[in-house]
C-alpha positions as CSV (number, residue, x, y, z in Angstrom):
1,X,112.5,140.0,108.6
2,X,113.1,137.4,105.5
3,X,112.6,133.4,105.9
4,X,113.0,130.7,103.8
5,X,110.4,128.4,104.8
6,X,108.0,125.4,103.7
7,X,105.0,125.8,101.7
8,X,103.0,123.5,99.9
9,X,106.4,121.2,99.3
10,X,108.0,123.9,98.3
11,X,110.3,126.6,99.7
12,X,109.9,129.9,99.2
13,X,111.4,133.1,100.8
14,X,108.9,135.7,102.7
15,X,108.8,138.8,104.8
16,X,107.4,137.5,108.3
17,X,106.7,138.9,111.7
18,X,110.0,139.8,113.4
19,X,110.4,137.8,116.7
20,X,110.0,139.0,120.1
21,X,112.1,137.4,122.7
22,X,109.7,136.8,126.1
23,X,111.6,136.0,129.7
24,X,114.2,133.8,129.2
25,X,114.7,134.1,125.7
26,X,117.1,136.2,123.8
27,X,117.0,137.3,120.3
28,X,119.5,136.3,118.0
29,X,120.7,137.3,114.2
30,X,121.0,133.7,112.4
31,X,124.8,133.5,110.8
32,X,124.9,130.1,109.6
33,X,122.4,127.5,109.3
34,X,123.5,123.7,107.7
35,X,120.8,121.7,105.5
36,X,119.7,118.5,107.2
37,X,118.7,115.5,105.3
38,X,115.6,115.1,107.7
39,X,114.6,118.6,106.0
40,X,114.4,117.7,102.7
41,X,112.5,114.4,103.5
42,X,110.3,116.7,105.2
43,X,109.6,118.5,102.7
44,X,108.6,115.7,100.0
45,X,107.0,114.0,102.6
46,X,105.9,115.3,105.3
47,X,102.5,114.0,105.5
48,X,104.3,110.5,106.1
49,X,106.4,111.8,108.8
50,X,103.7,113.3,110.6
51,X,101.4,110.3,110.3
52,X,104.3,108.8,112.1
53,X,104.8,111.2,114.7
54,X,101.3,110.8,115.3
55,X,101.4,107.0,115.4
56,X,104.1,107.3,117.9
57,X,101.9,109.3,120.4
58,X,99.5,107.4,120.7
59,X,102.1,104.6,122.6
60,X,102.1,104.7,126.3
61,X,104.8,106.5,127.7
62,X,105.6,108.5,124.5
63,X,105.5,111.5,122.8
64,X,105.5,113.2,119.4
65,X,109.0,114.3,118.2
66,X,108.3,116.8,116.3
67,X,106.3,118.7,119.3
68,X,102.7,120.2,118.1
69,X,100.5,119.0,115.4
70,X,102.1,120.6,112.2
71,X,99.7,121.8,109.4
72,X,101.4,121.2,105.9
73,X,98.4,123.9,104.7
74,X,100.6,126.4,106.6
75,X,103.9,127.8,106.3
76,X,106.5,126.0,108.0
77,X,109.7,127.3,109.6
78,X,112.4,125.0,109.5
79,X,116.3,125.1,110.8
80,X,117.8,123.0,113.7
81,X,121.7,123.5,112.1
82,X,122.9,126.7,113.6
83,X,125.0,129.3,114.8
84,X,123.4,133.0,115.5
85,X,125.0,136.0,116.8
86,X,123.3,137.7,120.2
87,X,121.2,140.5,119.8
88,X,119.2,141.1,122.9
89,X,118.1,139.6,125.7
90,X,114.3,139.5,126.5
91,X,112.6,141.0,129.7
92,X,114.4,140.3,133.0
93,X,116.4,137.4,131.0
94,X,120.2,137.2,132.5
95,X,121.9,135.5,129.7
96,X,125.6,133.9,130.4
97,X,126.9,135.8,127.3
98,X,126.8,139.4,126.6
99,X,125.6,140.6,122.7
100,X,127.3,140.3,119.9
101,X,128.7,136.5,120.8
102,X,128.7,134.2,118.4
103,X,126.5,131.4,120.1
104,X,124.8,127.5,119.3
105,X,122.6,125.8,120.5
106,X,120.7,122.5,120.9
107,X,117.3,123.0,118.5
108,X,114.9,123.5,122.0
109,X,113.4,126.7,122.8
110,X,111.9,127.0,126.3
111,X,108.5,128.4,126.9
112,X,108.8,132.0,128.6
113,X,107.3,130.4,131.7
114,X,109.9,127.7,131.2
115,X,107.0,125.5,131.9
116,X,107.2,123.7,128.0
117,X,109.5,123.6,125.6
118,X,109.0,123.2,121.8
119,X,111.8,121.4,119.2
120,X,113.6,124.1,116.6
121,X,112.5,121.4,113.9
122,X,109.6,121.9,112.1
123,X,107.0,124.6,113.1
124,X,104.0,126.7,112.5
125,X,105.0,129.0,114.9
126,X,108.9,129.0,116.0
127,X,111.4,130.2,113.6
128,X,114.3,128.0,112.5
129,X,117.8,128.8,111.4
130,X,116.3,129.4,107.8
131,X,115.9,133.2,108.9
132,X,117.3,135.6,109.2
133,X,116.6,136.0,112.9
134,X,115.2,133.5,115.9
135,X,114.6,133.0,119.2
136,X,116.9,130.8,121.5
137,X,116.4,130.5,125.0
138,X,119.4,131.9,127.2
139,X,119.6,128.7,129.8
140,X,121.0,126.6,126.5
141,X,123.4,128.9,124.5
142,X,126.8,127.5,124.3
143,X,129.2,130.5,123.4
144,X,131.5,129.4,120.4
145,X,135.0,129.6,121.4
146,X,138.2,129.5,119.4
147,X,137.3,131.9,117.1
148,X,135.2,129.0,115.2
149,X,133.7,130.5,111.9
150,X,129.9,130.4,112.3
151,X,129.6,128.2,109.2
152,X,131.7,125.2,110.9
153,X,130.1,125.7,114.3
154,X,126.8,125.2,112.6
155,X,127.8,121.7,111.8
156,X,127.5,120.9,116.0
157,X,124.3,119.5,115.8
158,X,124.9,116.9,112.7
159,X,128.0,116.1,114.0
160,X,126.8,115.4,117.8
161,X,124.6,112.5,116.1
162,X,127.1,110.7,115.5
163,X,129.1,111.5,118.7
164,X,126.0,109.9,120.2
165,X,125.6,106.5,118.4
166,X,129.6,106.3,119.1
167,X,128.7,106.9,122.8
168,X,126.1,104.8,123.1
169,X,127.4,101.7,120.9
170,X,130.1,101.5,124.5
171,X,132.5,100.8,121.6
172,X,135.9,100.8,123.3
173,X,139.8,100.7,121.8
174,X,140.5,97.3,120.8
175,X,137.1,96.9,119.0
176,X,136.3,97.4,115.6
177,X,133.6,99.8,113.2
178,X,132.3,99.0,109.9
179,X,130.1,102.0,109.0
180,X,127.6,101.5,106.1
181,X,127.2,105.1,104.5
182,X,128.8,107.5,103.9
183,X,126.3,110.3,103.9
184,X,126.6,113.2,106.7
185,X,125.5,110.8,109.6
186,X,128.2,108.5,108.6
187,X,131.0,111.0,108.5
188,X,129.5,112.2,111.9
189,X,130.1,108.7,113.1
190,X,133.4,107.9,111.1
191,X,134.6,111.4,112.9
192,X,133.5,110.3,116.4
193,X,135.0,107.1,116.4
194,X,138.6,108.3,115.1
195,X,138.2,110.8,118.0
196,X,137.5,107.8,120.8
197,X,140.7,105.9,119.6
198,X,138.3,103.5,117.4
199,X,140.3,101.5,114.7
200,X,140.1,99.8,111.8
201,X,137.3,101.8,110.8
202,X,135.8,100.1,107.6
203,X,132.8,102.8,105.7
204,X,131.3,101.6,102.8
205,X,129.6,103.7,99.8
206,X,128.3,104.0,96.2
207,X,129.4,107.3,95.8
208,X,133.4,108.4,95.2
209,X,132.9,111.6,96.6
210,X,131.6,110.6,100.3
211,X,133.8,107.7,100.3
212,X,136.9,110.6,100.0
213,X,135.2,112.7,102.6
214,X,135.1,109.2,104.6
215,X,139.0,108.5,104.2
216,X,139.2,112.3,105.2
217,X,137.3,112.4,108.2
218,X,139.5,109.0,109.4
219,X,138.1,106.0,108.2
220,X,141.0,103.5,107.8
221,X,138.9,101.6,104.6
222,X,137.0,103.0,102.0
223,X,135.2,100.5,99.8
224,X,132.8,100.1,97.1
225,X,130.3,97.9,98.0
226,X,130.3,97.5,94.2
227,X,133.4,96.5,94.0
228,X,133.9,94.7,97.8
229,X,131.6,94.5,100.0
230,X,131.9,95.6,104.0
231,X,132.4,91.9,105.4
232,X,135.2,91.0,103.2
233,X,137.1,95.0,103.2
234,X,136.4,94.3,107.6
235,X,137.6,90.6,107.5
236,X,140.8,91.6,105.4
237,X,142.1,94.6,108.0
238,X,142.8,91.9,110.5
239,X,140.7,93.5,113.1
240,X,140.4,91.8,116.5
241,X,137.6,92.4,119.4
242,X,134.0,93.2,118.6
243,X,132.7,94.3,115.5
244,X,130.3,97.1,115.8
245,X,128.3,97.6,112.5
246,X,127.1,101.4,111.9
247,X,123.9,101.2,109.9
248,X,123.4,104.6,108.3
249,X,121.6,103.9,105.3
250,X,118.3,104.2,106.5
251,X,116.8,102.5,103.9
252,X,114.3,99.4,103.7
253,X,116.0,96.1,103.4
254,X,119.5,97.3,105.2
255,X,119.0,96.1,108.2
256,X,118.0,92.1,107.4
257,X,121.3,92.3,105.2
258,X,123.3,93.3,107.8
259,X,121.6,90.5,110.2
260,X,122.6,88.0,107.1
261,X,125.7,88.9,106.5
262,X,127.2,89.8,110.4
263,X,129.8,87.6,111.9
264,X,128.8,86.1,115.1
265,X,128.6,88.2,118.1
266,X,128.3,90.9,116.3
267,X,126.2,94.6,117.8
268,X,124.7,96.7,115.1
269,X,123.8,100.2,115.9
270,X,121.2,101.6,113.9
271,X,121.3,105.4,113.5
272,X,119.9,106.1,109.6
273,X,116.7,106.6,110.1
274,X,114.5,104.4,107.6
275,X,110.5,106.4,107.6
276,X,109.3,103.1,106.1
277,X,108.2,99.9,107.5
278,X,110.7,97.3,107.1
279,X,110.9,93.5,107.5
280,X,113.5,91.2,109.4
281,X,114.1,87.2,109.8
282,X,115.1,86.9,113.5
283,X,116.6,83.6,112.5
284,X,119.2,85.4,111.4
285,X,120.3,87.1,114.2
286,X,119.1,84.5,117.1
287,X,121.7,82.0,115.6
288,X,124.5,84.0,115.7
289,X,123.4,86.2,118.8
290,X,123.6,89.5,117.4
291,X,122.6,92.3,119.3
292,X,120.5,95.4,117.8
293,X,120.5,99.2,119.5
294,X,118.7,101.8,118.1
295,X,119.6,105.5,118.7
296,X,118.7,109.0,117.9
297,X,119.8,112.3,118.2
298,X,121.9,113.2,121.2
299,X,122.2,114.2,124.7
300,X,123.4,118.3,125.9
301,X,126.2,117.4,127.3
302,X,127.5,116.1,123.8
303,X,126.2,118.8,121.5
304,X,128.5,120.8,124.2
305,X,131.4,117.9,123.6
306,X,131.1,117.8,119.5
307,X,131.3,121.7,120.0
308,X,134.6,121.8,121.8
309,X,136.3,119.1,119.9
310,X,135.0,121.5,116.3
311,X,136.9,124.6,118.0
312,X,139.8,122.9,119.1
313,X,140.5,121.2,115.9
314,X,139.8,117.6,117.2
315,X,137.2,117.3,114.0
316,X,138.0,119.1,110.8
317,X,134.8,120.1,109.0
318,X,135.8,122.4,106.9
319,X,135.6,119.5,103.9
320,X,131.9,118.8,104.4
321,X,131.1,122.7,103.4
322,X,130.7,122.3,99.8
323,X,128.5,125.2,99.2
324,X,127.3,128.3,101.9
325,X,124.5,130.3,99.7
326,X,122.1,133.4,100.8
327,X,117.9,132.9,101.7
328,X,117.5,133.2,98.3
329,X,118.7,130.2,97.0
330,X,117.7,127.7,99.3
331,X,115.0,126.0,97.1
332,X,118.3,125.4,94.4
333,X,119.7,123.8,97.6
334,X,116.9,121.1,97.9
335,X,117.4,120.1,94.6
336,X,121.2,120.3,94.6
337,X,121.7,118.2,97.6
338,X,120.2,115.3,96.3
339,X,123.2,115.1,93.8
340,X,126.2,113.2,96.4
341,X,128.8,113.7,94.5
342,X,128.1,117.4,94.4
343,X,127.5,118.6,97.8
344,X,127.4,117.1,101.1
345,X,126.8,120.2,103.4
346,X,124.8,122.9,102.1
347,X,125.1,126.6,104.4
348,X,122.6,129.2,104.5
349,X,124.3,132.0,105.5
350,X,121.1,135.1,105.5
Protein backbone atom coordinates (compact mmCIF):
# COMPACT_ATOMS: atom_id res chain seq x y z
CA UNK A 1 0.00 0.00 0.00
CA UNK A 2 0.97 3.96 -0.40
CA UNK A 3 1.93 6.32 2.69
CA UNK A 4 2.81 9.62 3.12
CA UNK A 5 5.17 9.61 5.77
CA UNK A 6 8.28 11.57 7.49
CA UNK A 7 11.66 11.38 6.31
CA UNK A 8 14.55 13.34 6.96
CA UNK A 9 12.01 16.56 7.52
CA UNK A 10 10.49 15.91 4.75
CA UNK A 11 7.41 14.03 3.49
CA UNK A 12 7.39 11.87 0.86
CA UNK A 13 4.99 9.19 -0.40
CA UNK A 14 6.12 5.26 -0.52
CA UNK A 15 4.98 1.79 -1.16
CA UNK A 16 5.16 0.06 2.37
CA UNK A 17 4.41 -3.26 3.86
CA UNK A 18 0.56 -3.73 3.90
CA UNK A 19 -0.64 -4.22 7.56
CA UNK A 20 -1.74 -7.29 9.11
CA UNK A 21 -4.35 -7.03 11.82
CA UNK A 22 -3.32 -9.61 14.90
CA UNK A 23 -6.18 -10.50 17.73
CA UNK A 24 -8.07 -7.71 18.50
CA UNK A 25 -7.30 -5.57 15.76
CA UNK A 26 -9.17 -5.03 12.62
CA UNK A 27 -8.01 -3.68 9.39
CA UNK A 28 -9.22 -0.65 8.08
CA UNK A 29 -9.17 1.46 4.62
CA UNK A 30 -8.14 5.17 5.88
CA UNK A 31 -11.04 7.65 4.28
CA UNK A 32 -10.18 10.80 5.76
CA UNK A 33 -7.32 11.88 7.76
CA UNK A 34 -7.12 15.98 9.10
CA UNK A 35 -3.46 17.72 9.38
CA UNK A 36 -2.58 18.46 12.96
CA UNK A 37 -0.50 21.34 13.88
CA UNK A 38 1.55 19.00 16.30
CA UNK A 39 2.53 17.24 12.86
CA UNK A 40 4.09 19.85 11.16
CA UNK A 41 6.02 21.00 14.31
CA UNK A 42 7.09 17.52 14.25
CA UNK A 43 8.33 17.57 11.38
CA UNK A 44 10.67 20.74 11.57
CA UNK A 45 11.48 19.77 14.84
CA UNK A 46 11.29 16.80 15.97
CA UNK A 47 14.55 16.33 17.55
CA UNK A 48 13.24 19.04 20.09
CA UNK A 49 10.17 17.28 20.75
CA UNK A 50 11.72 14.16 21.38
CA UNK A 51 14.47 15.59 23.64
CA UNK A 52 11.42 16.54 25.48
CA UNK A 53 9.53 13.48 25.61
CA UNK A 54 12.64 12.07 26.75
CA UNK A 55 13.10 14.71 29.57
CA UNK A 56 9.72 13.93 30.63
CA UNK A 57 10.46 10.17 31.35
CA UNK A 58 12.89 10.44 33.17
CA UNK A 59 10.27 12.20 36.11
CA UNK A 60 8.94 9.83 38.70
CA UNK A 61 5.67 8.70 37.92
CA UNK A 62 5.73 9.67 34.19
CA UNK A 63 6.00 8.56 30.94
CA UNK A 64 6.93 9.42 27.36
CA UNK A 65 3.91 10.69 25.24
CA UNK A 66 4.90 9.90 22.26
CA UNK A 67 5.27 5.93 23.34
CA UNK A 68 8.79 4.37 21.99
CA UNK A 69 11.96 6.03 21.24
CA UNK A 70 11.38 7.46 17.66
CA UNK A 71 14.43 7.48 15.24
CA UNK A 72 14.24 10.68 12.91
CA UNK A 73 16.97 8.47 10.67
CA UNK A 74 13.83 6.30 9.88
CA UNK A 75 10.72 6.71 8.27
CA UNK A 76 8.03 7.88 10.29
CA UNK A 77 4.28 7.16 9.99
CA UNK A 78 2.17 9.85 11.15
CA UNK A 79 -1.86 10.41 11.35
CA UNK A 80 -3.89 10.66 14.71
CA UNK A 81 -7.01 12.69 12.59
CA UNK A 82 -9.23 9.98 11.22
CA UNK A 83 -12.04 8.21 9.93
CA UNK A 84 -11.32 4.64 8.06
CA UNK A 85 -13.81 2.41 6.67
CA UNK A 86 -13.79 -1.53 8.11
CA UNK A 87 -12.19 -4.09 6.20
CA UNK A 88 -11.56 -7.11 8.27
CA UNK A 89 -11.30 -8.18 11.40
CA UNK A 90 -8.08 -9.98 12.63
CA UNK A 91 -7.97 -13.64 14.05
CA UNK A 92 -10.71 -14.51 16.59
CA UNK A 93 -11.33 -10.56 16.91
CA UNK A 94 -15.24 -9.90 17.56
CA UNK A 95 -15.55 -6.43 16.52
CA UNK A 96 -18.93 -4.33 17.58
CA UNK A 97 -19.31 -3.26 13.89
CA UNK A 98 -19.58 -5.35 10.87
CA UNK A 99 -17.21 -4.25 7.51
CA UNK A 100 -17.76 -1.70 5.51
CA UNK A 101 -18.79 0.88 8.58
CA UNK A 102 -17.50 3.97 8.53
CA UNK A 103 -15.66 4.04 11.98
CA UNK A 104 -13.13 6.66 14.40
CA UNK A 105 -11.29 6.26 16.78
CA UNK A 106 -9.08 7.65 19.61
CA UNK A 107 -5.21 7.49 18.05
CA UNK A 108 -4.42 4.12 20.57
CA UNK A 109 -3.86 0.82 19.13
CA UNK A 110 -3.77 -2.09 21.60
CA UNK A 111 -1.05 -4.71 21.56
CA UNK A 112 -2.56 -8.13 20.12
CA UNK A 113 -2.08 -9.41 23.69
CA UNK A 114 -3.85 -6.32 24.84
CA UNK A 115 -1.05 -6.30 27.25
CA UNK A 116 0.45 -2.54 25.74
CA UNK A 117 -0.76 -0.15 23.84
CA UNK A 118 1.11 2.26 21.52
CA UNK A 119 -0.16 6.15 20.58
CA UNK A 120 -1.28 6.53 16.52
CA UNK A 121 1.11 9.69 16.74
CA UNK A 122 4.36 9.39 15.58
CA UNK A 123 5.96 5.96 14.75
CA UNK A 124 8.57 3.75 13.30
CA UNK A 125 6.36 0.97 13.26
CA UNK A 126 2.40 1.76 13.43
CA UNK A 127 0.80 3.28 10.53
CA UNK A 128 -1.11 6.58 10.88
CA UNK A 129 -4.09 8.01 8.99
CA UNK A 130 -1.49 9.27 6.26
CA UNK A 131 -2.11 5.79 4.42
CA UNK A 132 -3.89 4.50 2.80
CA UNK A 133 -4.71 1.61 5.20
CA UNK A 134 -4.12 1.04 9.33
CA UNK A 135 -4.63 -0.95 12.01
CA UNK A 136 -7.20 0.09 14.82
CA UNK A 137 -7.98 -2.08 17.56
CA UNK A 138 -11.81 -3.28 17.65
CA UNK A 139 -12.36 -2.53 21.65
CA UNK A 140 -12.10 1.42 20.66
CA UNK A 141 -14.00 1.92 17.25
CA UNK A 142 -16.82 4.33 17.62
CA UNK A 143 -19.12 3.69 14.50
CA UNK A 144 -19.99 7.06 12.84
CA UNK A 145 -23.57 7.69 12.84
CA UNK A 146 -25.81 10.12 11.06
CA UNK A 147 -24.49 9.52 7.86
CA UNK A 148 -21.47 11.97 8.87
CA UNK A 149 -19.13 12.42 5.78
CA UNK A 150 -15.72 10.81 6.75
CA UNK A 151 -14.01 14.14 6.07
CA UNK A 152 -16.00 16.00 9.07
CA UNK A 153 -15.85 12.94 11.31
CA UNK A 154 -12.12 13.12 10.98
CA UNK A 155 -12.25 16.41 12.79
CA UNK A 156 -13.34 14.28 16.22
CA UNK A 157 -10.07 14.21 17.61
CA UNK A 158 -9.10 18.12 17.11
CA UNK A 159 -12.28 19.06 18.12
CA UNK A 160 -12.47 16.75 21.46
CA UNK A 161 -9.28 18.98 22.65
CA UNK A 162 -11.10 21.50 23.13
CA UNK A 163 -14.24 19.72 24.51
CA UNK A 164 -11.64 18.77 27.11
CA UNK A 165 -10.12 22.10 28.27
CA UNK A 166 -13.97 23.29 28.35
CA UNK A 167 -14.57 20.25 30.59
CA UNK A 168 -11.90 20.60 32.67
CA UNK A 169 -11.83 24.62 33.17
CA UNK A 170 -15.61 23.55 35.38
CA UNK A 171 -16.61 26.62 33.45
CA UNK A 172 -20.34 26.90 34.18
CA UNK A 173 -23.39 29.27 32.59
CA UNK A 174 -23.06 32.53 34.16
CA UNK A 175 -19.25 32.65 33.74
CA UNK A 176 -17.33 34.11 31.05
CA UNK A 177 -14.42 32.95 28.12
CA UNK A 178 -11.92 35.00 26.59
CA UNK A 179 -10.06 32.70 24.24
CA UNK A 180 -6.61 33.87 22.91
CA UNK A 181 -6.23 32.28 19.33
CA UNK A 182 -7.93 31.54 16.95
CA UNK A 183 -6.12 28.69 15.41
CA UNK A 184 -7.85 25.01 15.28
CA UNK A 185 -7.51 24.50 19.13
CA UNK A 186 -9.20 27.74 19.66
CA UNK A 187 -12.13 27.09 17.40
CA UNK A 188 -12.19 23.56 19.15
CA UNK A 189 -12.63 25.49 22.44
CA UNK A 190 -14.84 28.55 21.00
CA UNK A 191 -17.18 25.37 19.67
CA UNK A 192 -17.23 23.63 23.10
CA UNK A 193 -18.04 26.43 25.07
CA UNK A 194 -21.11 27.65 22.78
CA UNK A 195 -22.19 23.99 23.16
CA UNK A 196 -22.04 24.11 27.22
CA UNK A 197 -24.30 27.34 27.26
CA UNK A 198 -20.86 29.52 27.75
CA UNK A 199 -21.38 33.32 26.97
CA UNK A 200 -19.86 36.23 26.17
CA UNK A 201 -17.33 34.37 24.48
CA UNK A 202 -14.46 37.01 23.68
CA UNK A 203 -11.50 35.16 20.88
CA UNK A 204 -8.85 37.24 19.96
CA UNK A 205 -6.58 37.00 16.65
CA UNK A 206 -4.11 38.49 14.11
CA UNK A 207 -5.50 36.88 11.37
CA UNK A 208 -9.09 38.01 9.57
CA UNK A 209 -9.72 34.73 8.38
CA UNK A 210 -9.68 32.66 11.85
CA UNK A 211 -11.25 35.50 13.54
CA UNK A 212 -14.45 34.77 10.92
CA UNK A 213 -14.22 31.09 11.52
CA UNK A 214 -14.27 32.21 15.31
CA UNK A 215 -17.58 34.38 14.94
CA UNK A 216 -18.74 31.21 12.97
CA UNK A 217 -18.06 28.62 15.25
CA UNK A 218 -19.97 31.04 18.20
CA UNK A 219 -17.77 33.29 19.63
CA UNK A 220 -19.85 36.37 20.66
CA UNK A 221 -16.50 38.93 20.08
CA UNK A 222 -14.03 38.84 17.56
CA UNK A 223 -11.18 41.27 18.02
CA UNK A 224 -7.93 42.36 16.76
CA UNK A 225 -5.58 42.37 19.32
CA UNK A 226 -4.11 45.05 16.96
CA UNK A 227 -6.72 46.98 17.00
CA UNK A 228 -8.28 46.08 20.89
CA UNK A 229 -6.91 44.03 22.95
CA UNK A 230 -8.81 40.88 24.89
CA UNK A 231 -9.18 42.73 28.37
CA UNK A 232 -10.85 45.78 27.07
CA UNK A 233 -13.23 43.73 24.01
CA UNK A 234 -14.02 41.23 27.59
CA UNK A 235 -14.45 44.34 29.94
CA UNK A 236 -16.90 46.09 27.27
CA UNK A 237 -19.46 42.91 26.89
CA UNK A 238 -20.57 43.43 30.39
CA UNK A 239 -19.88 40.03 31.40
CA UNK A 240 -20.56 38.99 34.95
CA UNK A 241 -19.14 35.75 37.08
CA UNK A 242 -15.67 34.36 36.53
CA UNK A 243 -13.55 34.99 33.73
CA UNK A 244 -11.90 32.01 32.29
CA UNK A 245 -8.93 32.94 29.92
CA UNK A 246 -8.31 30.24 27.11
CA UNK A 247 -4.57 30.44 26.30
CA UNK A 248 -4.10 28.87 22.88
CA UNK A 249 -1.24 30.56 21.54
CA UNK A 250 1.25 28.31 22.68
CA UNK A 251 3.96 30.61 22.30
CA UNK A 252 6.74 31.96 24.69
CA UNK A 253 5.85 35.09 26.54
CA UNK A 254 1.88 34.44 26.42
CA UNK A 255 1.35 33.18 29.45
CA UNK A 256 3.22 36.12 31.86
CA UNK A 257 1.02 38.53 29.64
CA UNK A 258 -2.00 37.01 30.47
CA UNK A 259 -0.77 36.83 34.36
CA UNK A 260 -0.19 40.86 33.79
CA UNK A 261 -2.94 41.75 32.25
CA UNK A 262 -5.92 39.28 34.12
CA UNK A 263 -8.49 40.85 36.35
CA UNK A 264 -8.45 39.48 39.75
CA UNK A 265 -9.72 36.14 40.46
CA UNK A 266 -9.23 35.29 37.30
CA UNK A 267 -8.43 30.99 36.15
CA UNK A 268 -6.43 30.66 32.95
CA UNK A 269 -6.50 27.36 31.27
CA UNK A 270 -3.60 26.67 29.19
CA UNK A 271 -4.15 24.32 26.26
CA UNK A 272 -1.61 25.72 23.23
CA UNK A 273 1.07 23.88 23.82
CA UNK A 274 4.37 26.10 23.87
CA UNK A 275 7.71 23.31 23.10
CA UNK A 276 9.86 26.06 24.59
CA UNK A 277 10.90 27.00 27.88
CA UNK A 278 9.19 29.95 29.07
CA UNK A 279 9.53 32.44 31.96
CA UNK A 280 6.82 33.85 34.54
CA UNK A 281 6.79 36.61 37.50
CA UNK A 282 4.59 34.89 40.18
CA UNK A 283 4.09 38.37 41.57
CA UNK A 284 1.79 38.78 39.16
CA UNK A 285 -0.51 36.27 39.68
CA UNK A 286 -0.01 35.84 43.76
CA UNK A 287 -1.46 39.51 44.03
CA UNK A 288 -4.38 39.07 42.26
CA UNK A 289 -4.84 35.20 43.12
CA UNK A 290 -5.09 33.85 39.72
CA UNK A 291 -5.26 30.37 39.31
CA UNK A 292 -3.37 28.32 36.38
CA UNK A 293 -4.58 24.67 34.91
CA UNK A 294 -2.84 23.02 32.46
CA UNK A 295 -4.54 20.40 30.12
CA UNK A 296 -4.00 18.11 27.23
CA UNK A 297 -5.58 16.08 24.98
CA UNK A 298 -8.84 14.36 26.15
CA UNK A 299 -10.50 11.61 27.87
CA UNK A 300 -12.69 8.47 25.61
CA UNK A 301 -15.61 9.27 26.83
CA UNK A 302 -15.40 12.82 25.10
CA UNK A 303 -13.76 11.86 21.85
CA UNK A 304 -17.24 9.66 21.96
CA UNK A 305 -19.11 13.13 23.13
CA UNK A 306 -17.41 15.60 20.37
CA UNK A 307 -18.38 12.64 17.97
CA UNK A 308 -22.10 12.73 18.63
CA UNK A 309 -22.45 16.40 18.94
CA UNK A 310 -20.45 16.39 14.96
CA UNK A 311 -23.32 13.96 13.71
CA UNK A 312 -26.06 15.46 15.17
CA UNK A 313 -25.30 18.91 14.06
CA UNK A 314 -24.52 20.34 17.53
CA UNK A 315 -20.95 21.54 15.93
CA UNK A 316 -20.76 22.58 12.26
CA UNK A 317 -17.30 21.83 10.84
CA UNK A 318 -17.84 21.91 7.62
CA UNK A 319 -16.12 25.64 7.57
CA UNK A 320 -12.76 24.50 9.01
CA UNK A 321 -12.33 22.09 5.69
CA UNK A 322 -10.65 24.43 3.53
CA UNK A 323 -8.87 21.99 1.39
CA UNK A 324 -9.28 17.75 1.23
CA UNK A 325 -6.18 16.66 -1.20
CA UNK A 326 -4.91 12.91 -2.24
CA UNK A 327 -1.32 11.21 -0.62
CA UNK A 328 0.22 12.98 -3.19
CA UNK A 329 0.07 16.26 -2.18
CA UNK A 330 0.59 16.24 1.33
CA UNK A 331 4.21 17.75 1.37
CA UNK A 332 2.21 21.03 -0.55
CA UNK A 333 -0.01 20.71 2.54
CA UNK A 334 2.92 21.38 5.11
CA UNK A 335 3.84 24.31 3.40
CA UNK A 336 0.30 25.57 2.69
CA UNK A 337 -0.94 25.34 6.21
CA UNK A 338 1.46 27.60 7.50
CA UNK A 339 -0.42 30.39 5.49
CA UNK A 340 -3.74 31.22 8.11
CA UNK A 341 -5.58 32.99 6.10
CA UNK A 342 -5.45 30.19 3.50
CA UNK A 343 -6.30 27.07 5.15
CA UNK A 344 -7.22 26.04 8.47
CA UNK A 345 -7.98 22.24 8.05
CA UNK A 346 -6.16 20.48 5.58
CA UNK A 347 -7.80 16.56 4.53
CA UNK A 348 -6.04 13.82 3.16
CA UNK A 349 -8.42 11.84 1.69
CA UNK A 350 -5.96 8.48 0.05
Amino acid sequence: MRAAVLSAGTVVVREVADPVPGPGQVLVQVRACGICGSDLHFARHGAHMLALDDELATAPGSKRLLGPRVELGRDVYLGHEFAAEVLVAGPGTETPVAEGTLVTSVPVLLASTGTATESIIYSNSTYGGYGEQMLLSAALLLPVPNGLPAHLAALTEPMAVGLHAVNRSAIRPGDGALVLGCGPVGLAVIAALRLAGIGPIVATDYSPTRRALATGMGADVVVDPRQEDGWAAWARTGGGGRLVVFEAIGVPGILNDILRAAPRDTHVVVVGVCMEADAVNPYFGAVKELSIQFVFGYEVEEFASTLRALAEGQIDVTPLVTARIPLEKVSWAFEALSDPEQHCKIIIEP
